[in-house]
Steps between C-alpha positions, in 0.01 A plus 500: 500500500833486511578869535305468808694231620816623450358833686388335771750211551874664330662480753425110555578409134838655495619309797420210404667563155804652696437161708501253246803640360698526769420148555597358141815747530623277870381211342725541193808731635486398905448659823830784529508532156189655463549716846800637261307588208215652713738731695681561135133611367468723860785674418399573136176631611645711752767635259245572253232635740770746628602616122113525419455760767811670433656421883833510545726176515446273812865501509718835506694460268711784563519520843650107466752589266594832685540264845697202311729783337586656812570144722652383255722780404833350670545263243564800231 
């Protein structure tokens, strides 16, 4: 019974978990803090999504460094 239901109605179950705790987390933390932790977690995901499927850094790196060395290279 409640394989089926959880086939059938997932989906339904997890939002209202994800609901629920979203609501006890701006109950207990507030409004802006939780849009902070929720764009911290966002970011994690990303980050880890990306190093899961091997991608290369949303950021370059290199090409940042290389373009602050060489505006920057007056104050040498």
């Amino acid at each position: 019974m409640w394989k089926e239901m959880w086939e059938s109605h997932g989906g339904r179950f997890v939002g209202i978990a994800a609901g629920m705790f979203f609501g006890l987390l701006y109950l207990i933390v507030g409004l802006w803090d939780m849009f902070v932790f929720a764009l911290l977690v966002i970011i994690g995901y990303q980050v880890g999504k990306r190093k899961d499927l091997h991608l290369s850094s949303l950021i370059p790196w290199q090409r940042v460094g290389f373009w602050l060395s060489e505006r920057w290279r007056w104050l040498k």
